[in-house]
N, C-alpha and C positions, 0 to 999 in steps of 0.2 A: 523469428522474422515474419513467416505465415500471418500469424494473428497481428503482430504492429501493422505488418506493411493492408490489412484489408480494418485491423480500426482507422487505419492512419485514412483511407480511402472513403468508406463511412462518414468520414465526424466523427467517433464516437467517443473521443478522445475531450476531456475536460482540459482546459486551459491551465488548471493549478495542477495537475498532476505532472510536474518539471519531470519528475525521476525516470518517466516514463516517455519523452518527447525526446524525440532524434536531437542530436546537437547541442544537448542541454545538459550540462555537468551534475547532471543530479541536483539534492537536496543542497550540496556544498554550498552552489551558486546562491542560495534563497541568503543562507544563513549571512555568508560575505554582505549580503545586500542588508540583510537585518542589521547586523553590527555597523553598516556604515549609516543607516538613518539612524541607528542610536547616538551613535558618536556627535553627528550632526545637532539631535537636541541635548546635547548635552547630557549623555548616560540616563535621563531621564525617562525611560523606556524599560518595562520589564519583561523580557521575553521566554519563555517556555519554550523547550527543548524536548520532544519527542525523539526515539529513538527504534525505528520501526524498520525491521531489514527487507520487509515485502509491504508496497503499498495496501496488496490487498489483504494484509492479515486485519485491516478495520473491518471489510465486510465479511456479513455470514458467508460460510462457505456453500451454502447450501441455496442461498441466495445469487452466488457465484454462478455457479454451475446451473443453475435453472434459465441465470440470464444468459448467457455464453451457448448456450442450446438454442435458445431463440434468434442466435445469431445465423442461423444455419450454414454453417461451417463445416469443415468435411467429418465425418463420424469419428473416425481417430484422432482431431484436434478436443472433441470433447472426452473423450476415451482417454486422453491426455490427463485435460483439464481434474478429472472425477481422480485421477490417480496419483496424481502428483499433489492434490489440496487433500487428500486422505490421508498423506503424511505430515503436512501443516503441524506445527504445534506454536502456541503463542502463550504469553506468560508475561504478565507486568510484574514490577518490581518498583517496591518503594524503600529509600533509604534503606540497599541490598535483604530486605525481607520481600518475599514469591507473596502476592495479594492474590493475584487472579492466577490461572492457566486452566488452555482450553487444548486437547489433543484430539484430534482426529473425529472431528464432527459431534463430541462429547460436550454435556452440559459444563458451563460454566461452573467451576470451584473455587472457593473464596479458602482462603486461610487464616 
């Protein structure tokens, strides 16, 4: 609540990031709204479906954490930050075959 309630204070907060905005049902919300302008043209809409449990597993983490410092914040919110994204692991999947995964600030591995 620390870190929303002073991005919330800030700006820092991007408009499309719903998952992330007080009052805002999540990702759910978007999708409901996808399928109802499909419906609307006639199924004639082809939409992609990402399935990402932490907004921030797109960004580097190391990218993360350099920007989050710059926020100056109290020293244990970053002490936080460093310790909790060092356990991160992320891992795409195509028609259930592991493509990528990246664990704990490690280079990218392709399979």
């Amino acid at each position: 609540m620390v870190i929303l309630n002073e991005v919330e204070r800030r700006g820092l907060l991007s408009e499309n990031q719903l998952g992330t905005v007080r009052r805002v049902q999540d990702a759910k919300e978007q999708v409901f709204i996808n399928l109802a302008i499909n419906k609307h043209n006639m199924d004639n809409l082809n939409p992609s479906w990402i399935n990402v449990k932490k907004a921030f597993n797109s960004v580097d983490q190391n990218y993360l954490i350099e920007f989050i410092s710059k926020l100056n914040l109290s020293t244990w919110v970053n002490d936080f930050i460093h310790t909790i994204t060092s356990h991160w692991k992320l891992s795409i999947r195509s028609n259930g075959k592991e493509i990528l995964e990246k664990k704990n600030h490690e280079r990218n591995t392709t399979r």
